[in-house]
N, C-alpha and C positions, 0 to 999 in steps of 0.2 A: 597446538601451541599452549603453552602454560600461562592462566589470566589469573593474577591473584587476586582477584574479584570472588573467582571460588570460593573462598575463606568469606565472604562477605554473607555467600547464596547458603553457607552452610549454615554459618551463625540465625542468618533469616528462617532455613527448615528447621533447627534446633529453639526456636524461641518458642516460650508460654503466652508470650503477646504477639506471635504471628498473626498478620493482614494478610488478603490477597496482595501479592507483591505487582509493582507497574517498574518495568525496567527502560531509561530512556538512554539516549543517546542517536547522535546520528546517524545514517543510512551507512550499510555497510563498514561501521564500529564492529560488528560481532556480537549481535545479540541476541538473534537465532541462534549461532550456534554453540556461543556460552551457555543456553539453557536448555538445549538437548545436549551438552555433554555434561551439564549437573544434574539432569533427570538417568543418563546412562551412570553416571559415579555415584550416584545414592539415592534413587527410588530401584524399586520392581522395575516398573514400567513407568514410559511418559506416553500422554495423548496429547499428540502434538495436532493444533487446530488453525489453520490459514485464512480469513477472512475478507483477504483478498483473490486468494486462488476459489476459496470457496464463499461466493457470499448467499448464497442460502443460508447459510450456519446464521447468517444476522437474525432471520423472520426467530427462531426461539426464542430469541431475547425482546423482541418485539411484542410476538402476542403472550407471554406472560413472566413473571418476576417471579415463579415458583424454581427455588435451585435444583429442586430433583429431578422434576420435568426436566427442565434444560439440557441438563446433566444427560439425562434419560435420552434425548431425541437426538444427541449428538451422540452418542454408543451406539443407535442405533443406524444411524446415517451414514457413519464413521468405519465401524466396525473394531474401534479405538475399546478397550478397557480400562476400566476406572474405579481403583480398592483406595475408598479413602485414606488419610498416611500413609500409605504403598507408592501410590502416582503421583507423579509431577503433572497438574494440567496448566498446557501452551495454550495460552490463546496469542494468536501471531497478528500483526497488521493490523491493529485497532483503532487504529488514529480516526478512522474514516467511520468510527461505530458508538455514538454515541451513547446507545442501548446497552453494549456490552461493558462500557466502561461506569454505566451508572449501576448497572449487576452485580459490580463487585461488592455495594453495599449491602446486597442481599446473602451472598459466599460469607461476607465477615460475620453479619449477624447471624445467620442462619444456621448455616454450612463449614465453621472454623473447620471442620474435620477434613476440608478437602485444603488439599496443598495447589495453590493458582498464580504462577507467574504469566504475565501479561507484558507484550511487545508491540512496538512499531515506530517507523520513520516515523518523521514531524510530530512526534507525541506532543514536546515543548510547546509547538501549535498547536494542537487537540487540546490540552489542559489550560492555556493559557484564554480560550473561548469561556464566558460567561455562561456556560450549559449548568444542564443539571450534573455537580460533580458529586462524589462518595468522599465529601470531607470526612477526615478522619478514621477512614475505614477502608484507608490502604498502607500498604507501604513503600516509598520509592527509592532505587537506588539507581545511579548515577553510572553508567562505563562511558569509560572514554577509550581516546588510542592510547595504545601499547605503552607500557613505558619502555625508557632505556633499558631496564634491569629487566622485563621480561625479552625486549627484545634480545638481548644476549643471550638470555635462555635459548631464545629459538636460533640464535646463531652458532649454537651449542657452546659457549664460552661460559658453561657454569662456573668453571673455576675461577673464570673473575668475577661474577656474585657472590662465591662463596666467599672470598677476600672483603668482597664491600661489606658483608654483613658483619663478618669478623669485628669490623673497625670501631674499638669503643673508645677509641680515647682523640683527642685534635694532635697530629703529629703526620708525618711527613710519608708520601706511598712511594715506595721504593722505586726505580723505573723499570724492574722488570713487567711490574703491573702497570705505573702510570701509562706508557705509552702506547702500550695496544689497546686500553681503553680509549685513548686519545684519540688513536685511529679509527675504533669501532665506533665512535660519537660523529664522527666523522660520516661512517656508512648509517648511521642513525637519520642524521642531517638529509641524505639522499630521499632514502628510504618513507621515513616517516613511519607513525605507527599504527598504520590503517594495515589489519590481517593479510589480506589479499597484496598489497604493495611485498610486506615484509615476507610472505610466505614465496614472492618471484625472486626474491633475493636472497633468506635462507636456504631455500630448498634446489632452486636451480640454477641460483645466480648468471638470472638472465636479466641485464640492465635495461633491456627494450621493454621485455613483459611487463616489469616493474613499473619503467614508465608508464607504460599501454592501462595497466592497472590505474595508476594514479589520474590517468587522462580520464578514463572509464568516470569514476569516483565522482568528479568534478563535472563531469557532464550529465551524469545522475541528480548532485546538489543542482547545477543550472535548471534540470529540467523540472526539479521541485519548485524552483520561484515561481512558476506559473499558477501552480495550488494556491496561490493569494486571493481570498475571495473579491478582491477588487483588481481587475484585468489592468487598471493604470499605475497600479501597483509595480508589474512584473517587471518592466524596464527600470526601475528604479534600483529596482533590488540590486538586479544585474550587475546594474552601475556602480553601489556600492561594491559588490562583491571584486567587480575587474581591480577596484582602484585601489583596496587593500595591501597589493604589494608597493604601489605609489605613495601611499599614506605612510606606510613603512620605510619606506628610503628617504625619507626628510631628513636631514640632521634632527629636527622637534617630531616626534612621531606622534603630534596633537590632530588628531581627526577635522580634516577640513571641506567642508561640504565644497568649499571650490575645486576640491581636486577631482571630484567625483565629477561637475560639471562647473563650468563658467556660469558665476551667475545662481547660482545655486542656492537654497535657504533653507533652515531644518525643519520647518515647517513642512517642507514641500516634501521633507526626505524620514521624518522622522520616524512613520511607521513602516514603510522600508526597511527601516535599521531595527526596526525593533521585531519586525521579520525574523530577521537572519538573526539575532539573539537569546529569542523564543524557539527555533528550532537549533539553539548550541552549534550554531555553523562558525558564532562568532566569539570570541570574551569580550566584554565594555568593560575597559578597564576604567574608572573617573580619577579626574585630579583631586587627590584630599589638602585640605589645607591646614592640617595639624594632626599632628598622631595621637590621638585622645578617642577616649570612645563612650559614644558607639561610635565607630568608625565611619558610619553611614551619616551621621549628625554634618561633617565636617567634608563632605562629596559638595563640589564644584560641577552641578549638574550641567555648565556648558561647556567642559573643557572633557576629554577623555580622550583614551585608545582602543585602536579596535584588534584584536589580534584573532588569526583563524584557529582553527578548532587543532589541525596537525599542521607539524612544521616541513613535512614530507611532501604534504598538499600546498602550503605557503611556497615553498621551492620550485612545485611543478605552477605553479599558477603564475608565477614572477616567470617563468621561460626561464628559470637557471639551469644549465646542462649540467648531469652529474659528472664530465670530468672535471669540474671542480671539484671533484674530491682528491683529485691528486696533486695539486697546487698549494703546498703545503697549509699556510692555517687560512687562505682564500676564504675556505666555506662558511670559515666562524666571522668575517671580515664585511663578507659579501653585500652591498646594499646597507651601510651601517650597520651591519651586525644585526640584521633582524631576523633571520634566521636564527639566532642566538639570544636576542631577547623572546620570539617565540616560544621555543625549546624549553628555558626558563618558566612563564608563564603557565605554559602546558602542563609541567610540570609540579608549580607550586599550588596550582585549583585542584589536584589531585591528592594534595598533603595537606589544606587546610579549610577548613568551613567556611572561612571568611574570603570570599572574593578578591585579590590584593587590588590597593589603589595603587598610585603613582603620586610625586611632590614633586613643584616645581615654584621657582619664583623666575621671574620676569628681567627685573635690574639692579644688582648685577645678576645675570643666569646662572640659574640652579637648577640642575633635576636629576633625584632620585627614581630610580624605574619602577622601582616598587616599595610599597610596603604591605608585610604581613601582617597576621595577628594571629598570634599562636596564645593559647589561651587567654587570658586579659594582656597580654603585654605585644607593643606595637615594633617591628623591628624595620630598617631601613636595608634596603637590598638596591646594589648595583650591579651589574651586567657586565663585564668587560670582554670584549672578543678579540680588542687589537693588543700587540704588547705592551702598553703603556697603561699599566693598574694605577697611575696615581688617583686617588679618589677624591678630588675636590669637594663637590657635590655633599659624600657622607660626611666631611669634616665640620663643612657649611652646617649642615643638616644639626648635627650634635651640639655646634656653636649656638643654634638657634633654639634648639628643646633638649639642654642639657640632664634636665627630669626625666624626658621620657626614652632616652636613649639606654638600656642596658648593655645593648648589643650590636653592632655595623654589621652586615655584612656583605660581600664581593664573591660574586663568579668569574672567573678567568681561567685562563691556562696555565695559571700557577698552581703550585705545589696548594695543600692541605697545613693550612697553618692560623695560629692565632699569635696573632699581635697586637696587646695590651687588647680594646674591646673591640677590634676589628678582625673578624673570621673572613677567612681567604678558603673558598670553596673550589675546588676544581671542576669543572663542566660536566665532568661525565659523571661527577656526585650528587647532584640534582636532587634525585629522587630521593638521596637521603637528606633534604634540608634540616628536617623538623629533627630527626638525633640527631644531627650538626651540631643545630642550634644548643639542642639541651646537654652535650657533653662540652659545648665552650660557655657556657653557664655554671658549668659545676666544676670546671678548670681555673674557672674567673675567682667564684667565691671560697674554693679548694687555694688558692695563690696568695688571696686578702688574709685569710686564717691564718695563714705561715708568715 
């Protein structure tokens, strides 16, 4: 499968300020085998090293902090070779190695010559422990699942990537394209963009395996809560995790510790939630209460949303059956459309630095689903999955921070279009927000000139 994360791992082996790199993400993301297929696409050779299948490999790091030693007793144990800038070295499973991950500041100082990407579940856990870390003498990058646009790839429909790249200007996609996009967003929704899910559906389109896959996934993350160093921990987590699809079917998708249990207080549940946060199982989206920045000054630290990490996994975890896919726009519908604000969300942590918040006011009710921040400037984003795009909410929004409004914008199942300062995105355009945004920005001030 093609992860354009690649472009990411290469700029990292091509830099003068390369770190030992630390790559997170959650279980069963692909991040094994993202970096044994960039050690096979541009080193010699990779020494790939498991530290759960083998944990003798730990005592090295243990009895000394010399890199060549280390180096040295794993070639010989291994039988693995190791040409500095030639080899990619794996170290796999390190979550559980607190020795091997404080090493890395000895490769940086030491040893730049050796090329060191570093792996594992719950990493978010392991880094977010008050241990001895290697401030500043790493480097981390981030995979998530799949996107839409590579999921196409692997559904072999390059020729509608190629279209979507094409696209430089705000104007309308023909329905030879619009539609079968519409439908493959559709098999997206199913699917989700955990490898293994998408590869039972590209390659064999078998809807059970896929399942079976997605079921697997999810009983891997459950059996991870247990890894909580406080055992009264684990049921909690759980809790949180079941009620997720609950929480999301609200008409207000505001996270309520009641729905998780009767009775309930944050107190009781907070580091639970901050569990499944620290290991990216979850996004915490917060309510902002003004688009100004820093955008973090103006977070409403009791109000927020919780949304899951894939919308593949959201689907299977809510018990929704994939013959909703054949129930025309059911899928986009389904549960309030959370599937569909998912999707979104998913998508926009992968195009922008900035976490997106959400805005809402209380009386009369308002609420915008998100906003971004795309370089300094704050934009308002709405969600729509049923047919009815009127956009109250963003008008509201604009009426109220006419300043900091440049931009609206709307995902629906409409057309690709700008009207005055309100962009109308179509759903399975996602993943291109951020040139969305900046060709109805230079359409805006291209229109004022004339």
């Amino acid at each position: 499968m093609e992860r354009f994360i690649l472009d990411n791992l290469l700029k990292w082996k091509n830099s003068h300020y390369r770190k030992p790199l630390i790559l997170k993400g959650v279980r069963q993301v692909g991040k094994t085998w993202i970096l044994k297929e960039f050690g096979k696409r541009y080193y010699e050779n990779t020494a790939y090293f498991n530290f759960d299948e083998n944990e003798e490999y730990k005592q090295f790091f243990e009895t000394t902090k010399d890199v060549n030693r280390i180096l040295q007793n794993l070639m010989l144990v291994s039988g693995e070779k190791i040409v500095p800038e030639k080899t990619l070295i794996i170290f796999d499973e390190i979550q559980d190695c607190p020795k091997v991950i404080n090493a890395m500041k000895y490769f940086c100082e030491n040893a730049p010559q050796y090329h060191i990407a570093c792996a594992g579940s719950l990493l978010g856990i392991a880094l977010a422990k008050p241990s001895s870390f290697p401030v500043g003498k790493v480097n981390f990058m981030q995979i998530d699942p799949m996107t839409f646009k590579e999921f196409l790839i692997a559904n072999g429909d390059e020729n509608l990537v190629k279209y979507l790249d094409s696209i430089n200007t705000i104007e309308p996609i023909p329905d030879a394209f619009f539609n079968p996009l519409y439908e493959k967003l559709k098999m997206y929704y199913i699917t989700g963009g955990m490898p293994e899910s998408v590869l039972m559906w590209t390659e064999a389109r078998d809807v059970s395996a896929m399942q079976d896959a997605l079921s697997g996934i999810i009983n891997a993350y459950e059996r991870d809560f247990a890894k909580h160093p406080d055992t009264h921990e684990f049921p909690k987590i759980s809790m949180i995790w079941k009620s997720i699809p609950s929480q999301l079917a609200k008409e207000n998708k505001k996270f309520l510790y009641k729905v998780v249990k009767e009775g309930a207080r944050a107190r009781e549940y907070e580091d639970a939630l901050q569990w499944l946060v620290d290991a990216r199982l979850v996004h915490k989206v917060y309510r902002s209460s003004a688009p100004r920045l820093p955008i973090a000054a103006y977070d409403d630290l009791s109000a927020f949303k919780l949304y899951l990490v894939d919308v593949g996994l959201l689907r299977r975890l809510a018990q929704l059956a994939p013959t909703a896919f054949g129930d025309g726009n059911r899928l986009f519908t389904e549960f309030k459309g959370a599937l569909t604000e998912n999707y979104v969300l998913q998508t926009l942590t992968t195009q922008f630095e900035v976490t997106p918040r959400y805005w809402s006011q209380a009386n009369p009710p308002y609420e915008v689903d998100f906003l971004i921040q795309r370089e300094n400037d704050i934009f308002p984003i709405e969600v729509k999955s049923e047919d009815n795009t009127t956009s109250r909410s963003l008008k509201k929004f604009k009426e109220l921070f006419p300043d900091q409004v440049k931009l609206r914008a709307r995902f629906s199942l409409d057309n690709l279009k700008l009207d005055d300062d309100l962009l109308n995105i179509p759903l399975f355009m996602a993943d291109y927000t951020d040139q969305l945004i900046g060709f109805a920005l230079e359409q805006k001030k291209t229109s004022i000139s004339l």
